[in-house]
C-alpha positions in Angstrom: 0.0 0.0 0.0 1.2 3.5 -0.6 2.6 5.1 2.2 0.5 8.4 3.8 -2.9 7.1 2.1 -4.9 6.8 5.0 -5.3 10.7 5.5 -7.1 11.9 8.4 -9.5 14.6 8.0 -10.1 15.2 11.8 -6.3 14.6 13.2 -5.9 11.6 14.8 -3.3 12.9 17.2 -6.0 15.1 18.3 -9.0 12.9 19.1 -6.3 10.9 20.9 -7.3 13.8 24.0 -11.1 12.0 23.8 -9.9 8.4 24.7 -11.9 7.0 27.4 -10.0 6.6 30.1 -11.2 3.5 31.5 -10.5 1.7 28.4 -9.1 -2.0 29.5 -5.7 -2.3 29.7 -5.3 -5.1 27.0 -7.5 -2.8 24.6 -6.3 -0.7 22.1 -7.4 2.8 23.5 -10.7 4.0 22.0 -13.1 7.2 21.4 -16.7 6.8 21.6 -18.6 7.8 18.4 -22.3 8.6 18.3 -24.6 9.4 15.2 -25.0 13.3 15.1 -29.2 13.0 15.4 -29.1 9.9 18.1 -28.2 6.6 18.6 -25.6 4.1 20.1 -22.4 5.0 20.5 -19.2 2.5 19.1 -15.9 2.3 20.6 -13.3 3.5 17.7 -9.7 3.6 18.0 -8.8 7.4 17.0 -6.9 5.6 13.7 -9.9 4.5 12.2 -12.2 7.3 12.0 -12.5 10.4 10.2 -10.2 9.4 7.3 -10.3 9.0 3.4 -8.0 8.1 1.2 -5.6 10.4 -0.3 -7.4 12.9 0.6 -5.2 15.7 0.2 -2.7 14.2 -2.1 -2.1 16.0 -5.6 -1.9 13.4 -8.3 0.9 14.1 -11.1 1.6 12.9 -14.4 2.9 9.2 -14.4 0.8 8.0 -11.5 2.6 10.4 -8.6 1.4 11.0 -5.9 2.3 15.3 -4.3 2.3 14.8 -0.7 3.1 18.6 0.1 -0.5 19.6 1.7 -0.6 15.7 4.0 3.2 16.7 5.3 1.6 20.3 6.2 -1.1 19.2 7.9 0.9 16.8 9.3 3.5 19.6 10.7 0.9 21.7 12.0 -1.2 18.8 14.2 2.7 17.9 15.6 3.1 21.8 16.7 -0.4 21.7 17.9 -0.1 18.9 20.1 3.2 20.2 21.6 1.1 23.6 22.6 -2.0 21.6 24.2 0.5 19.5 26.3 1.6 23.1 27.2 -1.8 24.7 28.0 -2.9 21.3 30.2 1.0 21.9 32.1 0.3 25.7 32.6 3.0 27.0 30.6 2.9 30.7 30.0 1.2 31.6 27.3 2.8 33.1 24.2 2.5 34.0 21.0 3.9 31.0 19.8 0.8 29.3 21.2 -1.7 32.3 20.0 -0.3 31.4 16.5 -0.4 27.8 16.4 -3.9 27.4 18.0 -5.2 30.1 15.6 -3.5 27.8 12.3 -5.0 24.8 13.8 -8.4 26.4 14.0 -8.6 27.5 10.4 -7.1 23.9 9.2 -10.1 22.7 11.0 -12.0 24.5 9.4 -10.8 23.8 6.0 -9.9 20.3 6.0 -13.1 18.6 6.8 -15.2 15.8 4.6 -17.9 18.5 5.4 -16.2 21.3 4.1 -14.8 19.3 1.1 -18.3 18.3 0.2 -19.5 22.3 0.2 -16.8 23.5 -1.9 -17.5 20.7 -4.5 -21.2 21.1 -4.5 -20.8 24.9 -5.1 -18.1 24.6 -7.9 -20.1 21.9 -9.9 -23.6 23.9 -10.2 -21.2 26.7 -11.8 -19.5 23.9 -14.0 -22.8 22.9 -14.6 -23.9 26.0 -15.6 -20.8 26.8 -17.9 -21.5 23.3 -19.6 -24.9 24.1 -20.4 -23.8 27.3 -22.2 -21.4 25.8 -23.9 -24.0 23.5 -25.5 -26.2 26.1 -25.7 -23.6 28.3 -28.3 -22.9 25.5 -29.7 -26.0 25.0 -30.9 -27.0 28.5 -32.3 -26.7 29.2 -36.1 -24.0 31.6 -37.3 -26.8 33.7 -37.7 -28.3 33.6 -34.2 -24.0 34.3 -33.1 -23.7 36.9 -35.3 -26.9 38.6 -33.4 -25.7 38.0 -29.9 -25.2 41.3 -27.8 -21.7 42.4 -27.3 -19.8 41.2 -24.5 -18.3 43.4 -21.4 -14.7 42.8 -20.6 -14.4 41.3 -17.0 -12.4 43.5 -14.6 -10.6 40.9 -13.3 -8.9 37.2 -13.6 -11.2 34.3 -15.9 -11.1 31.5 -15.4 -11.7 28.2 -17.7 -14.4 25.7 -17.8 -11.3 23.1 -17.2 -10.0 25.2 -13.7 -14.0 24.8 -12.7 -14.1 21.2 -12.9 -10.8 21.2 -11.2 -12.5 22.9 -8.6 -15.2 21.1 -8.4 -13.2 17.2 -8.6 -10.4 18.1 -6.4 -11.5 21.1 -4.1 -9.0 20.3 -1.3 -5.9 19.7 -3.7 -6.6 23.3 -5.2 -8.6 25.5 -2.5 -7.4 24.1 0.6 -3.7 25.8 1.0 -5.1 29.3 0.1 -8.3 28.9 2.5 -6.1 28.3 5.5 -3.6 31.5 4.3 -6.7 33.6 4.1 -8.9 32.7 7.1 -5.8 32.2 9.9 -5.0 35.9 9.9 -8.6 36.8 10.2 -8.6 34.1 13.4 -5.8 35.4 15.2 -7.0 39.2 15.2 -10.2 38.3 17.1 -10.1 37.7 20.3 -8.8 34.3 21.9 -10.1 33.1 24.9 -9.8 29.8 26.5 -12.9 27.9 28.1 -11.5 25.8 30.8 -14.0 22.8 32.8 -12.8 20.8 35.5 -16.6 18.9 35.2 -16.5 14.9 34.7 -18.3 15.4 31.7 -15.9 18.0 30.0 -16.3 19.0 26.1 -17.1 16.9 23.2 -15.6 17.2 19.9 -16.9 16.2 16.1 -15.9 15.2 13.1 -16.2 19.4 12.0 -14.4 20.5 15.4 -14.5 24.0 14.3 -17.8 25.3 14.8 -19.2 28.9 13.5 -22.2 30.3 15.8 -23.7 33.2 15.1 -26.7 33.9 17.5 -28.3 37.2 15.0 -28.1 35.0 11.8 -31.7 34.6 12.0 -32.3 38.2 13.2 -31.0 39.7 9.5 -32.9 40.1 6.3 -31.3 38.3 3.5 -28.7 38.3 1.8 -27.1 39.0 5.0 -28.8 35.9 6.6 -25.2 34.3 6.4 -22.7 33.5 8.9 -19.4 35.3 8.6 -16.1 37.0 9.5 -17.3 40.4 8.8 -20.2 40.0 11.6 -19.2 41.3 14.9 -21.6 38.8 16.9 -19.3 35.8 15.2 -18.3 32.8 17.7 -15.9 30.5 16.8 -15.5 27.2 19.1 -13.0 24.8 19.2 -12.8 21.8 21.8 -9.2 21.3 22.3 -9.5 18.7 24.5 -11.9 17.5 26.9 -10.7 20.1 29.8 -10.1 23.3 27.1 -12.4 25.0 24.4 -11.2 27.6 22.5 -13.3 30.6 21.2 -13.0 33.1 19.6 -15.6 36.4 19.5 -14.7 40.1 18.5 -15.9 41.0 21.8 -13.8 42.2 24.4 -13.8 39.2 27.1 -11.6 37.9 29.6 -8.1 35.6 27.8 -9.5 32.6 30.6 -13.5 31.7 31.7 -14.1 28.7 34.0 -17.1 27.1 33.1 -19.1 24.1 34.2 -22.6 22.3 34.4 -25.1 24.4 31.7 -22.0 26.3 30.1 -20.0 23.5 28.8 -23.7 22.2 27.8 -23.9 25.0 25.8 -20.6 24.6 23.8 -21.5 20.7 23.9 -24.6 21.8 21.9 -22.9 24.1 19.3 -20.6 21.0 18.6 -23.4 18.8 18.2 -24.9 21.0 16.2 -22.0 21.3 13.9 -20.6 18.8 13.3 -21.6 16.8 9.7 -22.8 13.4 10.9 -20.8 12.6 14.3 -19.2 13.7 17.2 -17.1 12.5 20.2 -17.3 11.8 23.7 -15.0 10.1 26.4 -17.5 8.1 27.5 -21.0 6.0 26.5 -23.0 9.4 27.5 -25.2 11.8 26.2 -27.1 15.0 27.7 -30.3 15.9 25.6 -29.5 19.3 26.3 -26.6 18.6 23.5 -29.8 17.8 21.1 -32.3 20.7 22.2 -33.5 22.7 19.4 -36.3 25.0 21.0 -33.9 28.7 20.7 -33.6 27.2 17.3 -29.8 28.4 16.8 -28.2 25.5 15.5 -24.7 26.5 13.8 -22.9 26.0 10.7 -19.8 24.7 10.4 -19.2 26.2 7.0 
């Protein structure tokens, strides 16, 4: 088998911080996985969930295989699991840690099966669309060509009917590099604060850790019924582990906040809520609070 197929779309390293901790000592430690509406949860080894093969791997001429945006990804969940062993230890924060936290956040972000499956979706129906006028001018008489309306120049760059399907086949091999670039600078100037929990319980995680909440979506007319950086009621969450969250608000609140009981229910909630068809717990347990949809503010992930 090629070596680095098995590509891991939620890091393995990091759902290792979800193992159950009373996993039997001749067991291979495990995770347990529940469906994201309900049901049973399964006991999963961290290696064998939330992968696909190849991914992220760019395919070249001869049968190659690029490896550049696995090794990446793989650099960065190496650095982030050095910082979380020195949150847990108390280390001093830095800006070392502000950076690296803030990169892993937008990887997150970009990198999902959920996300993958978005950018595709939206890149085919304009492929589609380009397609169907293609066959459409193909069809017309010289006459009915000779009659069309003139053309404006675009402003800025084209792009071809073969770069859409690109985008549309392969979104993570040709989107995923820039999305991080663009979105981890716009992380790390909001503000960072760390949710911390000492309750048995602690925070669950997904397989779309990185969670954007926006509680005044539903408040604005459309198009503006959208969640986004540019509005300043954004939440970002990110479990870190089962004792840390991380979010991030442009609001002006305190670096730490202890939280227990209803509050890490509430960020237990906005991970359930957006994650794409499962999420993580230490343990066989579930709160129906994580399921309650009556203030109707389920997030998007995307």
């Amino acid at each position: 088998m090629s070596k680095h197929k098995k590509q891991h779309y939620v890091p393995r390293g990091y759902l290792s911080a979800w193992v159950d901790p009373e996993t039997p000592i001749d067991h291979e430690p495990y995770v347990w996985v529940f469906p994201k509406d309900g049901g049973a949860g399964r006991k999963k080894a961290p290696k064998n969930i939330f992968w696909e093969g190849d991914m992220y791997t760019i395919s070249v001429p001869g049968g190659g295989r690029d490896l550049r945006l696995e090794h990446g990804l793989q650099s960065l969940e190496t650095e982030f699991e050095r910082v979380r062993r020195s949150i847990l230890a108390g280390v001093e924060w830095s800006d070392d840690h502000h950076a690296i936290v803030c990169a892993f956040a937008a990887a997150l972000h970009a990198r999902t099966a959920s996300q993958r499956d978005h950018i595709a979706s939206q890149w085919r129906e304009v492929h589609e669309m380009m397609m169907e006028m293609d066959r459409h001018f193909r069809a017309m008489t010289p006459e009915e060509i000779s009659n069309l309306p003139p053309t404006v120049p675009a402003s800025g760059a084209s792009i071809s009917m073969e770069e859409v399907e690109e985008l549309a086949t392969q979104p993570m091999q040709t989107t995923l590099a820039s999305a991080i670039e663009a979105s981890a600078p716009i992380i790390a100037s909001m503000t960072l604060t760390l949710a911390w929990t000492d309750d048995d319980q602690g925070f669950i995680t997904s397989d779309a850790p990185c969670v954007f909440f926006d509680p005044d979506v539903h408040t604005r007319p459309f198009p503006y019924n959208n969640i986004g950086f540019a509005y300043k009621t954004l939440e970002i969450s990110v479990p870190l582990c089962p004792r840390v969250c991380a979010l991030f608000t442009w609001q002006d609140i305190p670096p730490r906040l202890d939280v227990s009981g209803r509050g890490v229910a509430e960020f237990n909630r906005r991970t359930r809520f957006g994650s794409h068809t499962e999420f993580v717990n230490t343990r066989d347990e579930v709160d129906p609070y994580w399921f309650d949809r009556r203030l109707d503010l389920a997030p998007r992930s995307g």
